[in-house]
N, CA, C and O atoms as a GROMACS GRO file, in nm:
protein
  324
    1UNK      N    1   0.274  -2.020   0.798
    1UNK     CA    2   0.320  -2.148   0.750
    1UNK      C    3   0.318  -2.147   0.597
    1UNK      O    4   0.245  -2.062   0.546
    2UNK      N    5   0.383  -2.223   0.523
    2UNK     CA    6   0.381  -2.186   0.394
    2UNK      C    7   0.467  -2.376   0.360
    2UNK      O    8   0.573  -2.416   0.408
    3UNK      N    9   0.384  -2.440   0.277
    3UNK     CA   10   0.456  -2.556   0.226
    3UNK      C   11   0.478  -2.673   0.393
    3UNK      O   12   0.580  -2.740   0.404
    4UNK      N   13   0.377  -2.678   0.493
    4UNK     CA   14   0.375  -2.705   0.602
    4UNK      C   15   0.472  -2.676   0.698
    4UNK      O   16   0.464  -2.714   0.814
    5UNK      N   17   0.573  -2.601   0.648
    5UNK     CA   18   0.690  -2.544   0.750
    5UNK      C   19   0.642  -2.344   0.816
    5UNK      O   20   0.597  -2.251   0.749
    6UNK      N   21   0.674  -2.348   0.948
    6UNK     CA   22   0.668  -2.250   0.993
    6UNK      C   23   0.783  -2.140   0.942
    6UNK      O   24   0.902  -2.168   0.931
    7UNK      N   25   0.734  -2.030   0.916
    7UNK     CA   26   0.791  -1.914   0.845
    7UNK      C   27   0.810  -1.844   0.935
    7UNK      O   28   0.912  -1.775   0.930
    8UNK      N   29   0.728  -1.833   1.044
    8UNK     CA   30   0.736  -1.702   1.137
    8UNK      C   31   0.647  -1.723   1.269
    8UNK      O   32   0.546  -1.792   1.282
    9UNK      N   33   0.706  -1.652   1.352
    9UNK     CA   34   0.603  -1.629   1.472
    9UNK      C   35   0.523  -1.525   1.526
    9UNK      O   36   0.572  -1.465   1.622
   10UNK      N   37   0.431  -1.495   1.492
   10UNK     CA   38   0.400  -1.367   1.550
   10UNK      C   39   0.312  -1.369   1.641
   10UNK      O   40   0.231  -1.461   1.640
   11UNK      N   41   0.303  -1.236   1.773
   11UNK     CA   42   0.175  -1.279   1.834
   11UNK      C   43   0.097  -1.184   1.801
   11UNK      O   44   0.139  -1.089   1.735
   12UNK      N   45  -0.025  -1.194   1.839
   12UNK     CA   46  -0.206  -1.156   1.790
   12UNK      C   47  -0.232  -1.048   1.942
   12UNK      O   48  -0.198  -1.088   2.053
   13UNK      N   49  -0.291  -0.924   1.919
   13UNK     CA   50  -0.367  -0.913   1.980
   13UNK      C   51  -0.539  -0.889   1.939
   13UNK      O   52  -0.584  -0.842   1.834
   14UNK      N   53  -0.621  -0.943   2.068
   14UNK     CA   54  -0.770  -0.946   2.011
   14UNK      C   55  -0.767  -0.770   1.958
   14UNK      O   56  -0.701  -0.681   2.013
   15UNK      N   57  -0.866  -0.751   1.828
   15UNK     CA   58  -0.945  -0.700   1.791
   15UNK      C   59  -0.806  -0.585   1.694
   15UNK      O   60  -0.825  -0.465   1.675
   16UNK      N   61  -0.690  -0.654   1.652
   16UNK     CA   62  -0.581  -0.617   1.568
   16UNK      C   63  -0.574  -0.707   1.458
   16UNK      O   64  -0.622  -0.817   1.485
   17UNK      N   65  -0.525  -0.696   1.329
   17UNK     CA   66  -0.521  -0.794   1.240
   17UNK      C   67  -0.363  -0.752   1.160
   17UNK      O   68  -0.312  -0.641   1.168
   18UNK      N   69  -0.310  -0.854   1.094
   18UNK     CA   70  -0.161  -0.830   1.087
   18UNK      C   71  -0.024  -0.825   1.141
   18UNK      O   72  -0.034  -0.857   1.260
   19UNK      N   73   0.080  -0.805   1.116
   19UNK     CA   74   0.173  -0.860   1.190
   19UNK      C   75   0.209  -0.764   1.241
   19UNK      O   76   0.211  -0.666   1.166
   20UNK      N   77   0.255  -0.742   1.386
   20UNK     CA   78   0.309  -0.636   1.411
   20UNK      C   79   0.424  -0.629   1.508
   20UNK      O   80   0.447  -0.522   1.563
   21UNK      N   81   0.482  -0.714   1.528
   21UNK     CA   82   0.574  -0.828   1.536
   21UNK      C   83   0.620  -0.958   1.512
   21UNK      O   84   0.537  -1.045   1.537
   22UNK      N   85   0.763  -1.009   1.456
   22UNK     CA   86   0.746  -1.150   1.407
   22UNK      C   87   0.859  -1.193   1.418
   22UNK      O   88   0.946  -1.108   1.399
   23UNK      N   89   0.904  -1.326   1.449
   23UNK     CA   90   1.026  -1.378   1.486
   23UNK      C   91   1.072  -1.463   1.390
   23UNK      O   92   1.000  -1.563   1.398
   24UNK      N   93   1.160  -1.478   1.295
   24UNK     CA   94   1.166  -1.608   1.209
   24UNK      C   95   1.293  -1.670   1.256
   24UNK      O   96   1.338  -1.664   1.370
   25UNK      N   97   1.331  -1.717   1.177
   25UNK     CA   98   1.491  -1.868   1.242
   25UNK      C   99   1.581  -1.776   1.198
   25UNK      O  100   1.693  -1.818   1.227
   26UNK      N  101   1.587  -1.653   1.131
   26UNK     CA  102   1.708  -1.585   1.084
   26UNK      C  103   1.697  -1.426   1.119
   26UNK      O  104   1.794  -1.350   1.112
   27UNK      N  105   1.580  -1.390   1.155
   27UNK     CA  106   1.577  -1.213   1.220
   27UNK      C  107   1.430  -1.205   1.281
   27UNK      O  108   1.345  -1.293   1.279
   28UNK      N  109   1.422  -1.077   1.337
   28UNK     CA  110   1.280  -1.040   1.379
   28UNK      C  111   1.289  -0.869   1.323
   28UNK      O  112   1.374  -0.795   1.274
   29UNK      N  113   1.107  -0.860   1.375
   29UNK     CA  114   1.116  -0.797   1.300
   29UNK      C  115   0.993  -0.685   1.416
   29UNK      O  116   0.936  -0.759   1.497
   30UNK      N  117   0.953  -0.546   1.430
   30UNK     CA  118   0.853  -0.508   1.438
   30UNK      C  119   0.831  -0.430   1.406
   30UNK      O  120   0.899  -0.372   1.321
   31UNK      N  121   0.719  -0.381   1.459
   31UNK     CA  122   0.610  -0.227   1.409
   31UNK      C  123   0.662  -0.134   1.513
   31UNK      O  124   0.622  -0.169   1.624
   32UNK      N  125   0.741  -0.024   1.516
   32UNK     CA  126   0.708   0.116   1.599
   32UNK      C  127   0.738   0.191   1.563
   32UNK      O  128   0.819   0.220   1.474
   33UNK      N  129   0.642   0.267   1.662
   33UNK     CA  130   0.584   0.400   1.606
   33UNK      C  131   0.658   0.529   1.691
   33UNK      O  132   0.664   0.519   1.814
   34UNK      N  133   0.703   0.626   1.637
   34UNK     CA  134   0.730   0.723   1.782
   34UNK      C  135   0.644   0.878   1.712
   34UNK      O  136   0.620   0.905   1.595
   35UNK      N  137   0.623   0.935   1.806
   35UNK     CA  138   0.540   1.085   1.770
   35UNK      C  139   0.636   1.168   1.814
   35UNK      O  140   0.704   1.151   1.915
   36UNK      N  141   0.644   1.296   1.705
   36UNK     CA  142   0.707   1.374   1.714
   36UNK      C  143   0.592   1.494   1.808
   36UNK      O  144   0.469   1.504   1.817
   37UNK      N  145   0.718   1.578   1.870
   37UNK     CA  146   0.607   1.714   1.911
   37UNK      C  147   0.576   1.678   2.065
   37UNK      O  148   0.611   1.588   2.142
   38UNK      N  149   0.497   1.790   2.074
   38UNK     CA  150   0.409   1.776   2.206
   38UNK      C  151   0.277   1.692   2.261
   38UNK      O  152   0.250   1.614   2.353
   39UNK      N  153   0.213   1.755   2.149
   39UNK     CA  154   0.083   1.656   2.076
   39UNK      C  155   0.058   1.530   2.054
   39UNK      O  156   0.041   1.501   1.935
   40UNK      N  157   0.052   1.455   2.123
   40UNK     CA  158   0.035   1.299   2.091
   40UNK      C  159  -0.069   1.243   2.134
   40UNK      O  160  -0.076   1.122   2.154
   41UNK      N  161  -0.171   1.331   2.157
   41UNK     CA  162  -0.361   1.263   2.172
   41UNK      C  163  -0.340   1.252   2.025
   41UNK      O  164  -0.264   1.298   1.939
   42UNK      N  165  -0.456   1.160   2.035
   42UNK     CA  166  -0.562   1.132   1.914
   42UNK      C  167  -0.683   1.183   1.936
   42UNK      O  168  -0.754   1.163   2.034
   43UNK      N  169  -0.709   1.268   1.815
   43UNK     CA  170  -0.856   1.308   1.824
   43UNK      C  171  -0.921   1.159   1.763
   43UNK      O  172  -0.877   1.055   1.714
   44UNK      N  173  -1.084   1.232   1.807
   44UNK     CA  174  -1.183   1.076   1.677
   44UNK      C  175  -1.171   1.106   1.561
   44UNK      O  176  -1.204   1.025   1.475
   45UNK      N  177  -1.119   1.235   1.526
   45UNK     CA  178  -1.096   1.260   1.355
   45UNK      C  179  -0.966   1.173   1.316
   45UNK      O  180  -0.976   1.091   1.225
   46UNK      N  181  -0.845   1.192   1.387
   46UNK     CA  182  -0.736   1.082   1.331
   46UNK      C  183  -0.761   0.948   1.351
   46UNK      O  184  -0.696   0.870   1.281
   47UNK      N  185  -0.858   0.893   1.450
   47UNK     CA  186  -0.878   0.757   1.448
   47UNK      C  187  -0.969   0.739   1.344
   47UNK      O  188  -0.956   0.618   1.323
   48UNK      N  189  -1.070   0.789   1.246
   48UNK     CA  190  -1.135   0.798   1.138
   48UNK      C  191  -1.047   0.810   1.025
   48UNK      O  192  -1.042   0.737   0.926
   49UNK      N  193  -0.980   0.910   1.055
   49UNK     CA  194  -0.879   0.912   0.908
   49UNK      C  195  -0.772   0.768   0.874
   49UNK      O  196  -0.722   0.725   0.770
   50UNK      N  197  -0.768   0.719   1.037
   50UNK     CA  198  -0.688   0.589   1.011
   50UNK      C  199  -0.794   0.464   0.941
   50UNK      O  200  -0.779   0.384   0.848
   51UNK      N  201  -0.877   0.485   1.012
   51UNK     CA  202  -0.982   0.374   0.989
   51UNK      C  203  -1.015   0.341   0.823
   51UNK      O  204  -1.028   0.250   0.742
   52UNK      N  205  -1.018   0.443   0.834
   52UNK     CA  206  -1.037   0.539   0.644
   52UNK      C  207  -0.940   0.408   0.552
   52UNK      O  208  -0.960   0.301   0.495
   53UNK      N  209  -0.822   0.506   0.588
   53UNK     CA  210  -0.706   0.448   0.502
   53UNK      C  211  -0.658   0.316   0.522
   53UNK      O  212  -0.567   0.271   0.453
   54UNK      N  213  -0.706   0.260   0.599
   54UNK     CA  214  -0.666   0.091   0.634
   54UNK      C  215  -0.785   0.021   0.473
   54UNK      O  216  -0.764  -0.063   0.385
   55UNK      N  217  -0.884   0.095   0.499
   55UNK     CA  218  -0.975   0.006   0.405
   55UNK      C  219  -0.978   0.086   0.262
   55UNK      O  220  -1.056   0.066   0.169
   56UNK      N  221  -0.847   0.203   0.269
   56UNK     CA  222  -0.910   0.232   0.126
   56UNK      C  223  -0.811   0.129  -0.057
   56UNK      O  224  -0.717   0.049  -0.060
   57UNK      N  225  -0.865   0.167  -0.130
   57UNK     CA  226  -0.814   0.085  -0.208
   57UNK      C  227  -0.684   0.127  -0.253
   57UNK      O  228  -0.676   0.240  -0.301
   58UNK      N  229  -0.583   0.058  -0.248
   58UNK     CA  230  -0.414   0.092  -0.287
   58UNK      C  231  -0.334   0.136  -0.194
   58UNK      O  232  -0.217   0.169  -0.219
   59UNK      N  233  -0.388   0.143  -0.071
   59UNK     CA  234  -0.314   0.120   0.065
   59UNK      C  235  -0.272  -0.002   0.083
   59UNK      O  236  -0.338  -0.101   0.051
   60UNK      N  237  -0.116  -0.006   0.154
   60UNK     CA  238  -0.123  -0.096   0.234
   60UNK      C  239  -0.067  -0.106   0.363
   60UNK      O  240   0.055  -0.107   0.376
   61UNK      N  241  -0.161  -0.114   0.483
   61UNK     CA  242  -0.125  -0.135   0.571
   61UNK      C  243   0.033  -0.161   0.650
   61UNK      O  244   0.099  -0.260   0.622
   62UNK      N  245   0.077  -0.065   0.743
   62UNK     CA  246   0.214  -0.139   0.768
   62UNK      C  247   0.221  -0.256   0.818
   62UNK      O  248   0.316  -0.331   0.795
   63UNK      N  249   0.099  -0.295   0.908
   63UNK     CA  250   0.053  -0.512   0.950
   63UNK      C  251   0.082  -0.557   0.840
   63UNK      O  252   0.165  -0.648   0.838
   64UNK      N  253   0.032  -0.516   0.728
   64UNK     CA  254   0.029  -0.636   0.599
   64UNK      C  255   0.163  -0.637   0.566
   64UNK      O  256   0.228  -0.738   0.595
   65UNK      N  257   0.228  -0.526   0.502
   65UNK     CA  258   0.338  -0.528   0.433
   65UNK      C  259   0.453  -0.637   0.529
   65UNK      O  260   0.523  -0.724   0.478
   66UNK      N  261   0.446  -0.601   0.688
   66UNK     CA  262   0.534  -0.691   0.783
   66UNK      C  263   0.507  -0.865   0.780
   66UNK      O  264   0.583  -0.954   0.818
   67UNK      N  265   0.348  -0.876   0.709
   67UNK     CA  266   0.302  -0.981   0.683
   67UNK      C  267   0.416  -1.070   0.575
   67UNK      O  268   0.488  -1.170   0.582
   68UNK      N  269   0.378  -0.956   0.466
   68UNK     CA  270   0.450  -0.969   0.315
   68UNK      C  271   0.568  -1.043   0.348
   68UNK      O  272   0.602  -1.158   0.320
   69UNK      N  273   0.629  -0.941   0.419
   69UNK     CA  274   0.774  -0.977   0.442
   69UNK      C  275   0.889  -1.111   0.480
   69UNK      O  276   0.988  -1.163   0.428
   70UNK      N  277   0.810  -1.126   0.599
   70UNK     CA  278   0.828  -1.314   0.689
   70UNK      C  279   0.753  -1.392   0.608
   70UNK      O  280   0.774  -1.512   0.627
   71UNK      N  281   0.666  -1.366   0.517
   71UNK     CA  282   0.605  -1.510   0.436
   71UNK      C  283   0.690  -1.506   0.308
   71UNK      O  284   0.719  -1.607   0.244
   72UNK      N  285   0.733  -1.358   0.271
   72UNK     CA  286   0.844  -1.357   0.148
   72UNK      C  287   0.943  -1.355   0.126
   72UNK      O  288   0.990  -1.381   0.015
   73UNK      N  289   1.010  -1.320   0.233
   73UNK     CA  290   1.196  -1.319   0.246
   73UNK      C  291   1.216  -1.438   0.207
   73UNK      O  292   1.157  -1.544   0.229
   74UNK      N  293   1.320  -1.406   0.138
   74UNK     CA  294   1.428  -1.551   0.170
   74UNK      C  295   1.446  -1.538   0.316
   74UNK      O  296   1.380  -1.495   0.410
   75UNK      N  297   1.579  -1.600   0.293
   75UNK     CA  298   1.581  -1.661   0.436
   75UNK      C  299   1.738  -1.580   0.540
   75UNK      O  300   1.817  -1.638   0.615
   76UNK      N  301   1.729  -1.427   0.499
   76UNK     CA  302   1.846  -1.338   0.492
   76UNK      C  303   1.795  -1.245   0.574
   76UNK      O  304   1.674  -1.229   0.555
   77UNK      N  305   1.855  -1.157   0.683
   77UNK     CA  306   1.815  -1.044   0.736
   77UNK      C  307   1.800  -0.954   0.609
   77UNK      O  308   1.700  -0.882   0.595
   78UNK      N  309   1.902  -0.958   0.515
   78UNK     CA  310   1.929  -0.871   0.392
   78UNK      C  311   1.789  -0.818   0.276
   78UNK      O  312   1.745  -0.716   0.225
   79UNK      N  313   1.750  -1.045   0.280
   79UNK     CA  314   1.610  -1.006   0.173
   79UNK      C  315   1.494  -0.936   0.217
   79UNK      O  316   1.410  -0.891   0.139
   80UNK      N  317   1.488  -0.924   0.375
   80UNK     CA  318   1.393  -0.872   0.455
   80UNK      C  319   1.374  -0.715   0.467
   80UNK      O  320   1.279  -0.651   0.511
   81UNK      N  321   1.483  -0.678   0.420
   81UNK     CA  322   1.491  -0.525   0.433
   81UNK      C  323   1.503  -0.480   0.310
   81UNK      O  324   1.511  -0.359   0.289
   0.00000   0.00000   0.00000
């Protein structure tokens, strides 16, 4: 919400923070991911290295930036991208 008008919709899941889908009155928008290769476990070392980089300083998250986006666009599929 921003200026008491709704900007966007997104939904939440527990124990996620950020947007990772979002619907506004003029586009949507989401997060995916695809893995290249054969390989697509996660060890606990890449879930550490993620964990890592979510909190390190001058990252930013792809949740946040999708955040950025629906609270900052104008009001254009165009300004959104």
């Amino acid at each position: 919400m921003k200026n008491g008008k709704i900007l966007a919709k997104a939904p939440s899941i527990a124990g996620f923070y950020g947007v990772y889908t979002a619907i506004t009155k003029w586009y949507s928008l989401s997060y995916n991911v695809r893995f290249s290769g054969s390989n697509t476990a996660h060890t606990k070392e890449d879930m550490w290295t993620n964990l890592k980089l979510e909190i390190a300083d001058g990252y930013l998250p792809m949740q946040n930036l999708l955040a950025m986006i629906v609270t900052n666009s104008s009001n254009t599929y165009e300004s959104a991208v």
